[in-house]
C-alpha positions as CSV (number, residue, x, y, z in Angstrom):
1,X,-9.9,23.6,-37.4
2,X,-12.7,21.3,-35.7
3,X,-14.2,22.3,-32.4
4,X,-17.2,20.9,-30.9
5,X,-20.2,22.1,-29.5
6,X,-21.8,20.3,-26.5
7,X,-25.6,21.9,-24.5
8,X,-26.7,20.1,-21.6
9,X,-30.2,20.8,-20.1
10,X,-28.9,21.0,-16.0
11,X,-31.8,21.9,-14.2
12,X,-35.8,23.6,-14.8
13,X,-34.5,27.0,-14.6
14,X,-31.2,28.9,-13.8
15,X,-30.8,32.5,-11.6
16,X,-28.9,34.2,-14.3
17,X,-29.1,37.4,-12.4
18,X,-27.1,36.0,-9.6
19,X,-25.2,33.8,-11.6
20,X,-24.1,36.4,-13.7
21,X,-23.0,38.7,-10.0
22,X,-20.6,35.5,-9.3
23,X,-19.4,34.3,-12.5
24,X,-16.1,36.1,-13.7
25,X,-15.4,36.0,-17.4
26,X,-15.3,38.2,-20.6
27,X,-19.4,38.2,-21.1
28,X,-20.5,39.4,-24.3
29,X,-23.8,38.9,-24.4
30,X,-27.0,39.3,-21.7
31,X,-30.2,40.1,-21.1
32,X,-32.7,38.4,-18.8
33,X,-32.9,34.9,-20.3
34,X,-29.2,34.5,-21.3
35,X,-25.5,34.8,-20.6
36,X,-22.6,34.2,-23.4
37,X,-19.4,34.6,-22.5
38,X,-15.9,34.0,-24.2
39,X,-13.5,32.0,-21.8
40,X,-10.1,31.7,-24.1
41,X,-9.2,31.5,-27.6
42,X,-12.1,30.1,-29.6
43,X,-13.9,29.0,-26.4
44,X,-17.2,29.9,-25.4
45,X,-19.4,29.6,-22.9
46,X,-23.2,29.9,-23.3
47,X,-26.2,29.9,-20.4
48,X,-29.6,30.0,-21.0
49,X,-32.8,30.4,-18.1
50,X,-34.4,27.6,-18.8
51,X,-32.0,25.5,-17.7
52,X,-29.5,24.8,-20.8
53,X,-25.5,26.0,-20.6
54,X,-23.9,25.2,-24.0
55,X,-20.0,25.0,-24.2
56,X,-18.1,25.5,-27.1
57,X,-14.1,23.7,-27.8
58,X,-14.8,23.3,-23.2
59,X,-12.9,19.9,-22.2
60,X,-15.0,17.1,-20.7
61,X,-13.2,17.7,-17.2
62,X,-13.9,21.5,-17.9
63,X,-17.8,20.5,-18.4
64,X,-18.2,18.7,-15.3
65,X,-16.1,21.6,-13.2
66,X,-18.8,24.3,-14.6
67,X,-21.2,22.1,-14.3
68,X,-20.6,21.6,-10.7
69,X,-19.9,25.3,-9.9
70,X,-23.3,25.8,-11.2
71,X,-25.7,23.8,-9.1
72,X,-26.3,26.1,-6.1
73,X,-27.9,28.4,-8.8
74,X,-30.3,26.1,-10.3
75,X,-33.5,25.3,-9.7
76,X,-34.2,21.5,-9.5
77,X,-30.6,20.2,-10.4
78,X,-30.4,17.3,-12.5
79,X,-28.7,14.4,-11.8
80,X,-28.4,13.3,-15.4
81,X,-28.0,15.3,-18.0
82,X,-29.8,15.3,-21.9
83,X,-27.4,16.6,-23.9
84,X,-26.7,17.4,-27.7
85,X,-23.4,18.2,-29.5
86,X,-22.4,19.4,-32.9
87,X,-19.0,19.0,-34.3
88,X,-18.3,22.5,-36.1
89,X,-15.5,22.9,-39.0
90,X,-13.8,26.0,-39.4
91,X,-12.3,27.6,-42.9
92,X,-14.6,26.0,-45.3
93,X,-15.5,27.3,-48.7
94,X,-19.1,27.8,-47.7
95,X,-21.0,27.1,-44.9
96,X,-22.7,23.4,-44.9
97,X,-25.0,21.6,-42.1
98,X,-24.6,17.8,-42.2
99,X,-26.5,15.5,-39.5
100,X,-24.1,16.1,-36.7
101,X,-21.8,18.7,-38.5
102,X,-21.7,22.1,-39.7
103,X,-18.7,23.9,-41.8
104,X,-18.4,27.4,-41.9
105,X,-15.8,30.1,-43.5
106,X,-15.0,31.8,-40.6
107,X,-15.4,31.6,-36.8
108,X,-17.0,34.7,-36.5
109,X,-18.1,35.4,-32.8
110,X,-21.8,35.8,-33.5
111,X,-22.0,32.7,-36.2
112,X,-20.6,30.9,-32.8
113,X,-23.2,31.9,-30.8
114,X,-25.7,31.5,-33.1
115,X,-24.8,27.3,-33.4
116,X,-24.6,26.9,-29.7
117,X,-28.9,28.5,-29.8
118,X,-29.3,26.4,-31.6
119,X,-27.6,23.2,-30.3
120,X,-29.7,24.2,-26.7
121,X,-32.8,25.1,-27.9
122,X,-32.5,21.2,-29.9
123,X,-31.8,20.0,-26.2
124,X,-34.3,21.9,-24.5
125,X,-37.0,20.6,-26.9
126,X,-35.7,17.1,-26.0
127,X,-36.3,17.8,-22.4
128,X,-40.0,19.4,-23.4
129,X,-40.7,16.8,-25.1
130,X,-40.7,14.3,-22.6
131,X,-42.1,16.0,-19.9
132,X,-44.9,16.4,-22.9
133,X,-44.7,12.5,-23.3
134,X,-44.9,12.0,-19.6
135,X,-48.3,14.0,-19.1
136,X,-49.8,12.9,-21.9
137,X,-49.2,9.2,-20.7
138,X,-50.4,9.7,-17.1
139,X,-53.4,12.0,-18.5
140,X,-54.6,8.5,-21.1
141,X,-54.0,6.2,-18.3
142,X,-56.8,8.5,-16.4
143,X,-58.8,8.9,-19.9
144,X,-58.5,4.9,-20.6
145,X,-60.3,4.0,-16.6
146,X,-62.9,6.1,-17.6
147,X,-64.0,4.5,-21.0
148,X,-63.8,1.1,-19.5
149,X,-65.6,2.2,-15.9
150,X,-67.4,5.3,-17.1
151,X,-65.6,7.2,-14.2
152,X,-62.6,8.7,-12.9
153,X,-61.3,6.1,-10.3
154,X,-59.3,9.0,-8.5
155,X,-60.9,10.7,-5.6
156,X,-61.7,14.3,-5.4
157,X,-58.9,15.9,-4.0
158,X,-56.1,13.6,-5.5
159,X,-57.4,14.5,-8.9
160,X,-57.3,18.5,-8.3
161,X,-53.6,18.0,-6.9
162,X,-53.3,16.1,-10.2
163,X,-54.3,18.6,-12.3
164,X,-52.3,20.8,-10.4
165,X,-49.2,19.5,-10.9
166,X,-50.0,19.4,-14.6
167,X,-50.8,22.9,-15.2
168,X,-47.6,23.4,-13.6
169,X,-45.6,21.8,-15.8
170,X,-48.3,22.9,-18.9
171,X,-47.1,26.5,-18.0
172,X,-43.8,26.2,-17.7
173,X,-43.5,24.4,-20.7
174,X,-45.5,27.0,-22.8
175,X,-43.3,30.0,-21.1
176,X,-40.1,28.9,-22.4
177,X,-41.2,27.8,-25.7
178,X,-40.9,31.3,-26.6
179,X,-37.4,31.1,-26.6
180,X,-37.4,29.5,-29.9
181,X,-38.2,32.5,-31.6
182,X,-35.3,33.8,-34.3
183,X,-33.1,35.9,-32.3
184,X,-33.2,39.9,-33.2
185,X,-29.6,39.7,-34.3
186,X,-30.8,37.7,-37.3
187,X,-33.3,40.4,-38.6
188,X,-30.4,42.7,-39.7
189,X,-27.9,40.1,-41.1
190,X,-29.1,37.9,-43.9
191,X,-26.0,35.5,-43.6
192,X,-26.7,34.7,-40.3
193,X,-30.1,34.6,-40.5
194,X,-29.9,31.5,-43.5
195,X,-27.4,30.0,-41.1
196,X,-30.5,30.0,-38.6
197,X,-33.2,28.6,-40.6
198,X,-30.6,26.0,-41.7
199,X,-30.0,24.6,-38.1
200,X,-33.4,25.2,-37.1
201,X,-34.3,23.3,-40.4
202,X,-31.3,20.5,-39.4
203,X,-32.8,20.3,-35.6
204,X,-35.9,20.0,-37.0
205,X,-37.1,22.7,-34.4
206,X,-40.1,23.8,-35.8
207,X,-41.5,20.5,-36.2
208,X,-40.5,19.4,-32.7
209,X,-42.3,22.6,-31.3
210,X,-45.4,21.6,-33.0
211,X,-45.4,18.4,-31.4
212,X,-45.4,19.9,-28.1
213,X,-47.9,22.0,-28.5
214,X,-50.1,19.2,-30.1
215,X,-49.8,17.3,-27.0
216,X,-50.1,20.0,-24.5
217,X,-53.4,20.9,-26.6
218,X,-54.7,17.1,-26.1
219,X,-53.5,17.3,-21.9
220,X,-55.5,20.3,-21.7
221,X,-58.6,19.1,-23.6
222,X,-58.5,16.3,-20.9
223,X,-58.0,18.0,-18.2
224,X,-61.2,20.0,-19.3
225,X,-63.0,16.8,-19.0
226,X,-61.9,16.0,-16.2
227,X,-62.7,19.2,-14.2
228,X,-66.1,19.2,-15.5
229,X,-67.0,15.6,-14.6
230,X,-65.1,16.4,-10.9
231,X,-68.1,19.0,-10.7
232,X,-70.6,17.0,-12.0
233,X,-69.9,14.3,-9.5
234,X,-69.7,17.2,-6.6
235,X,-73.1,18.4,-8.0
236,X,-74.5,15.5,-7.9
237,X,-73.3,14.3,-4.3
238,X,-74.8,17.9,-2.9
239,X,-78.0,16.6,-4.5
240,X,-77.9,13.5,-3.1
241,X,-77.4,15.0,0.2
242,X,-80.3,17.2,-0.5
243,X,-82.4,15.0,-1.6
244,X,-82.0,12.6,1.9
245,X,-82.2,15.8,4.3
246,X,-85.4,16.2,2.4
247,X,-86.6,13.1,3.0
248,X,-85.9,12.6,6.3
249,X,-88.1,15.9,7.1
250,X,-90.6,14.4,5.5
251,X,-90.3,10.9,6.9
252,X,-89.6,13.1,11.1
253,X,-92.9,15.1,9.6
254,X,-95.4,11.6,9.1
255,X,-94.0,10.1,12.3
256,X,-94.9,13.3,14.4
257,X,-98.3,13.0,12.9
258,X,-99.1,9.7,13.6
259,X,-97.9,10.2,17.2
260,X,-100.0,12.1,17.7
């Protein structure tokens, strides 16, 4: 039999805690990050917090109901969707992992589950990964004005809500990389943990994780820079400020004098 697997990254993050109070379906599996639940025969349902649901043999009409049912328990809702799917063949000899296609012996319940982690956490890294591309472009553009102007051409304040908003997005983005971790379930089974380091291997997870870190590294080298010549340049202007109060006592002092 072939069944597809399809993960979407929805939103930044998802309640599960109250999604899980209004959602009713046979849930066999959760804990504070995730939900997996089995909807029919050979059809599965899988929701993570940081904003990925993965369906299993779910119709496209199917998707887009869920999907819409969702939305009031998401934070920042996406319009458009990344998504990643996996075509996955039951009742073969052994298992195999192709490009876009794994075939496995049996569709065991926790071999399932253990394709669609993987199928999100390759969608999630898609969606870290740009908002990793995106800060590293806008923190350059900032970094490329100073070597040709030898200063930041942003004023004080609009740089600090700058490098706000990226540390934001810097910490979320290092909170859920945890996720990526190999799941305690593959500890005790040695079948389904080789099934896990093959996906992770075919997702190239690892790899894609490094990246991210890479450039969140190089952001936040920046960002150092930056908050050190913001203080410099507010040093500087209290000296300046000091220096002319000082001066004009002296100057107020001499006229006084001669006055007199």
């Amino acid at each position: 039999m072939m069944y597809k697997v399809k993960a979407y990254q929805v939103a930044d993050i998802i309640d599960i805690r109250t999604l899980k109070a209004a959602y009713n379906s046979t849930l066999h599996y959760n804990d504070s990050a995730e939900l997996f639940y089995e909807s029919g025969n050979l059809k599965y349902l899988y929701i993570f917090r940081y904003g990925v649901i993965s369906f299993l043999n779910y119709t496209d009409e199917e998707i887009a109901s869920f999907l819409h049912f969702v939305q009031p328990y998401c934070r920042n809702f996406f319009t458009e969707h990344l998504n990643d799917e996996l075509m996955v063949e039951t009742g073969a000899a052994e298992n195999r992992i192709s490009y876009n296609k794994i075939e496995i012996r049996n569709a065991d319940r926790q071999v399932l589950r253990m394709i669609m982690l993987n199928v999100s956490q390759s969608v999630t890294l898609d969606y870290y990964t740009e908002l990793a591309d995106k800060l590293l472009e806008e923190t350059n553009q900032h970094t490329q004005l100073l070597a040709k102007k030898g200063r930041l051409s942003i004023s004080g304040n609009n740089l600090k809500k700058y490098i706000g908003k990226t540390l934001l997005v810097n910490n979320s983005i290092a909170e859920n990389l945890f996720v990526l971790d190999s799941p305690p379930e593959t500890w005790e089974d040695e079948q389904l943990d080789k099934l896990h380091l093959g996906l992770k291997k075919n997702f190239e997870l690892q790899e894609r994780t490094r990246s991210v870190s890479e450039k969140l590294a190089i952001v936040k080298e920046n960002l150092d820079l930056f908050k050190d010549i913001l203080q410099y340049r507010n040093s500087t202007f209290l000296e300046w400020i000091v220096i002319i109060l000082i001066t004009v006592e002296v100057m107020n002092f001499f006229l006084e004098k001669l006055w007199w």
